[in-house]
N, C-alpha and C positions, 0 to 999 in steps of 0.2 A: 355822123358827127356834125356839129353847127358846122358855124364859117370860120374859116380856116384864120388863124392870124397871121401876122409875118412874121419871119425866125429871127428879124431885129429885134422883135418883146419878149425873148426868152430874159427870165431875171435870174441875178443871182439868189434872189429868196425862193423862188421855184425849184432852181434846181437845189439849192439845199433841203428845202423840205423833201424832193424825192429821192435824193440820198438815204435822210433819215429813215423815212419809211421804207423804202428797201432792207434798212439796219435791222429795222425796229417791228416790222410786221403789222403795227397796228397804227390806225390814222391818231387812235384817241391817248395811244404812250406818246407821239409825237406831241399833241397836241399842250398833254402836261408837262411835256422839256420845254417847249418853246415857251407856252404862255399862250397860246394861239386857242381859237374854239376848232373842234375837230371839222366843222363847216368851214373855216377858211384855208387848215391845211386841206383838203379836199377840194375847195376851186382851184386853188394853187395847181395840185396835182391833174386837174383837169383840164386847166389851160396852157401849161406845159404840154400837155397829150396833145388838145388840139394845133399848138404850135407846130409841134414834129409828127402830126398828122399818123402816130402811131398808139398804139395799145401800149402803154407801160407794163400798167396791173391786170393781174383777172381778175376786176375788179367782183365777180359772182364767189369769188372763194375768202375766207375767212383762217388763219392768217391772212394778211396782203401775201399776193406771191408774184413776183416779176414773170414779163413774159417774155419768150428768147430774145424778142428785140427789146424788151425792158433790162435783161440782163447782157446787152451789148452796149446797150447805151450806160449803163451805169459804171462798167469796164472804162467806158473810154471818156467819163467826165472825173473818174474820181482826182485821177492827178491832176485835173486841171482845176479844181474845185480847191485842192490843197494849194498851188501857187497863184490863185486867186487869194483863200483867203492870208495869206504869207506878204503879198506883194499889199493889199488892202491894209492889214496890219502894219507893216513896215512904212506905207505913206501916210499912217495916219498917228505913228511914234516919231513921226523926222520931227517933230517939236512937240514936246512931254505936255506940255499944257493943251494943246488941241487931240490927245486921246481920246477915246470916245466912253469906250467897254472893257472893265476887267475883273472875267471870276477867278476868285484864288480862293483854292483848298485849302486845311491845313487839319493835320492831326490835332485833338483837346490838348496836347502838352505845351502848347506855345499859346493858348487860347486865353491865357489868365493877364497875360504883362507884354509877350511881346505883339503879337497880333493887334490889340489895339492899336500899341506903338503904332506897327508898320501904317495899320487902315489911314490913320490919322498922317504920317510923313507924306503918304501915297497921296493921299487927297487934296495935301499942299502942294504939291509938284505936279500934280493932273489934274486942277479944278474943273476940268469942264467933263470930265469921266463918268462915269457910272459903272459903278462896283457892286459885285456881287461876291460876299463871304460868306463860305461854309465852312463847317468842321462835322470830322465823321472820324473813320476807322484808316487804317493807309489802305487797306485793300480796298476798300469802296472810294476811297480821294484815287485811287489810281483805275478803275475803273468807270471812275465818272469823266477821269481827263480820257479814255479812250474811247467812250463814247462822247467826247467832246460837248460836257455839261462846266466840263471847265478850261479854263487858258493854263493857268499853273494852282500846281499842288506842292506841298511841304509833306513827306508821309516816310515812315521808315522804310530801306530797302530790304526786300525778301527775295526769295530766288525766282518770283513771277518774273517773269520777260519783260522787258521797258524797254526794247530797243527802240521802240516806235515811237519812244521821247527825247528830246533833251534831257540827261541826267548830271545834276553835277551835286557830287556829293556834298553835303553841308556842316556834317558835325557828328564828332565819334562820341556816344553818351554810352560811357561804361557799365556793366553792371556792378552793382554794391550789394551788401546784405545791410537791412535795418531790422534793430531788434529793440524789445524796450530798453529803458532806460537802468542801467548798472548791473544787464543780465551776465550772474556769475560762472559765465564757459565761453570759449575761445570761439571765434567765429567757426573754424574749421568743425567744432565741436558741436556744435548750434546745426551746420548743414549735415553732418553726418547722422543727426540726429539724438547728441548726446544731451540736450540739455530736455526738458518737461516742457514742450511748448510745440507746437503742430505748425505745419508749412502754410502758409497764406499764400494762396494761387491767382494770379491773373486766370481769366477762362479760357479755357483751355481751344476757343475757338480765335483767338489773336496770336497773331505771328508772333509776339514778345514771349507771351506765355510757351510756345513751341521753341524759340530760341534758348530759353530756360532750360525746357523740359531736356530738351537736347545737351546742355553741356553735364547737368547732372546724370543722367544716361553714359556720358565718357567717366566720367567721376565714380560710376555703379553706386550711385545712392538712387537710394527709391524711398520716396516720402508719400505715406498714405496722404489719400485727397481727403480734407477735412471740411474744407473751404476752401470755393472760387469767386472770382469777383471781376466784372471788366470795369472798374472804376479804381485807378490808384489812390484818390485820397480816400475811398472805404477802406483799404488797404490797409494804408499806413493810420487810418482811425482807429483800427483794430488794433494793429501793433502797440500803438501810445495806450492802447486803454488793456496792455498785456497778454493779450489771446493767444500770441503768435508772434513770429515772423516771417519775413517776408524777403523776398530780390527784386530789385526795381533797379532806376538809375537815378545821377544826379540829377537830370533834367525834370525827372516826373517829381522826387525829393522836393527839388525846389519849391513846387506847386503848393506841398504841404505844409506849410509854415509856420502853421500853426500848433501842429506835430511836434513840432521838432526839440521842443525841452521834453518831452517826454521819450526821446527815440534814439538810437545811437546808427550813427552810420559807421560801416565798417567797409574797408578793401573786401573785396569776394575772395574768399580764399583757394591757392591754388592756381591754377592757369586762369589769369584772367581774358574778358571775352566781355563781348561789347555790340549792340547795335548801331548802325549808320544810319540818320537822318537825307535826307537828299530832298533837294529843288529840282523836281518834275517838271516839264511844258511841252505842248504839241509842238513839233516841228513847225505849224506855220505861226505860232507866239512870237510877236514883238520881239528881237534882242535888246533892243535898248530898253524895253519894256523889262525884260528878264535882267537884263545886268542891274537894273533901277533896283527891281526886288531883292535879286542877288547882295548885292555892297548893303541892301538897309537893312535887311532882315541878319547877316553877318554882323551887322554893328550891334545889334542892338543884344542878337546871343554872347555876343563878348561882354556887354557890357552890365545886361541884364544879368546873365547867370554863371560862365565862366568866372569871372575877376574874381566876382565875392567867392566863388568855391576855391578858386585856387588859395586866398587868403584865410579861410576859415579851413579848410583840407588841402591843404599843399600835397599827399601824398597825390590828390588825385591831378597834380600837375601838365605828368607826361599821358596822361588818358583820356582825360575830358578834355577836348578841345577841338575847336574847328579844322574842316581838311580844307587845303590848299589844291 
């Protein structure tokens, strides 16, 4: 080994980087999370080696694979890694305009009106920050917050485990039936299949489409697959332009706007049944950071898409609405 440094220059960017690579098995997935060339997470990881004067990696084998003292030492930083970066964050939210860094997730359904909103409030109250916004699927916003590609996520709750987050639920978004416009059969009669018109599917690979699948399944109706789709306004394109119908919720509805003289929304009939939005973040995110998100992003679903539904569909009063 070169000459040895002193265990005062051990960094926090070093030992993050060898966290990741531990996670992540390869220098060059690290290298496209961080932004970094696979040559500097690589000195990173070798000056941390020579720091602690020990072998992390076998560095001859391909995945990376820790070696007993690489997986001793990684045991016993990770919790200090988490209240590092918890206490880091927490000192650098004690005054919202000196922020630094913030990724936030979000499912496409808030992507159209409110999203902007928030990026735009966030960026007045934390001018000197650097943000980073995604939008994806929830199962991928929530596995990018677990491999810590994100600080907070907006993504529907499913029966994956999220203990290892802060969750606070954010908004009950019912489901509805839409069907074209002055179709002559009862809603009940429309999902049972009585009317000339074929079910339009979300794809069958999204938790919404499975939570569907699922309540019609208690219901025992079975609708041949005619057509899937993971894009709600094709969806509801198809509906306006007669093909079918479809279930969705108020929240993706809204989206569609242009739809909507052509489309009738209906209560779902039957026991109604509904998915939960939720506000995701690592354990070591910002609270005041989170409560900031929390209060704007709440304001702005009241104000954005709840009100006007409740006034144009009053039935959907007691159903569409934020949880407390």
């Amino acid at each position: 080994m070169p000459q040895h440094t002193d265990i005062k220059d051990l960094s926090l960017k070093g030992l993050e980087l060898f966290q990741l690579c531990a996670q992540r098995g390869s220098l060059q997935a690290v290298a496209s999370e961080t932004g970094l060339s696979a040559s500097t997470v690589s000195h990173h990881l070798r000056s941390l080696e020579e720091t602690l004067r020990v072998e992390l990696f076998d560095h001859s084998r391909r995945p990376l694979v820790l070696t007993p003292k690489g997986k001793i030492f990684l045991r016993n930083i990770d919790n200090a890694l988490h209240d590092l970066r918890k206490a880091k964050s927490e000192a650098a939210a004690g005054n919202m305009s000196e922020a630094s860094y913030l990724r936030v997730g979000t499912i496409e359904d808030f992507d159209s009106d409110i999203i902007p909103a928030l990026a735009v409030s966030l960026f007045e109250t934390m001018p000197n920050c650097d943000f980073l916004y995604h939008t994806d699927f929830s199962h991928t916003i929530v596995q990018m917050l677990r491999n810590r590609q994100l600080d907070i996520g907006i993504a529907a709750e499913s029966t994956e485990r999220t203990r290892d987050f802060i969750d606070r639920p954010l908004l009950r978004d019912p489901f509805v039936l839409v069907c074209p416009k002055n179709v002559d059969r009862s809603p009940r009669e429309i999902v049972s299949g009585g009317a000339d018109l074929p079910f339009l599917r979300f794809s069958s690979n999204l938790f919404i489409a499975r939570q569907i699948e699922a309540q019609l399944r208690r219901m025992d109706i079975t609708q041949p697959h005619r057509f899937e789709c993971g894009n709600n306004q094709t969806l509801l394109a198809m509906v306006a332009a007669g093909t079918g119908w479809t279930i969705t919720t108020p929240l993706l509805f809204s989206r569609a706007r242009r739809f909507h003289t052509d489309v009738d929304m209906h209560r779902f009939p039957g026991k109604g049944f509904a998915r939960t939005l939720a506000l995701l973040a690592n354990t070591d995110c910002s609270r005041s950071v989170l409560d900031l998100v929390d209060t704007t992003i709440r304001n702005l679903i009241l104000e954005t898409v709840i009100a006007p539904f409740h006034r144009s569909n009053p039935w959907l009063t007691d159903s569409f609405k934020l949880i407390d």
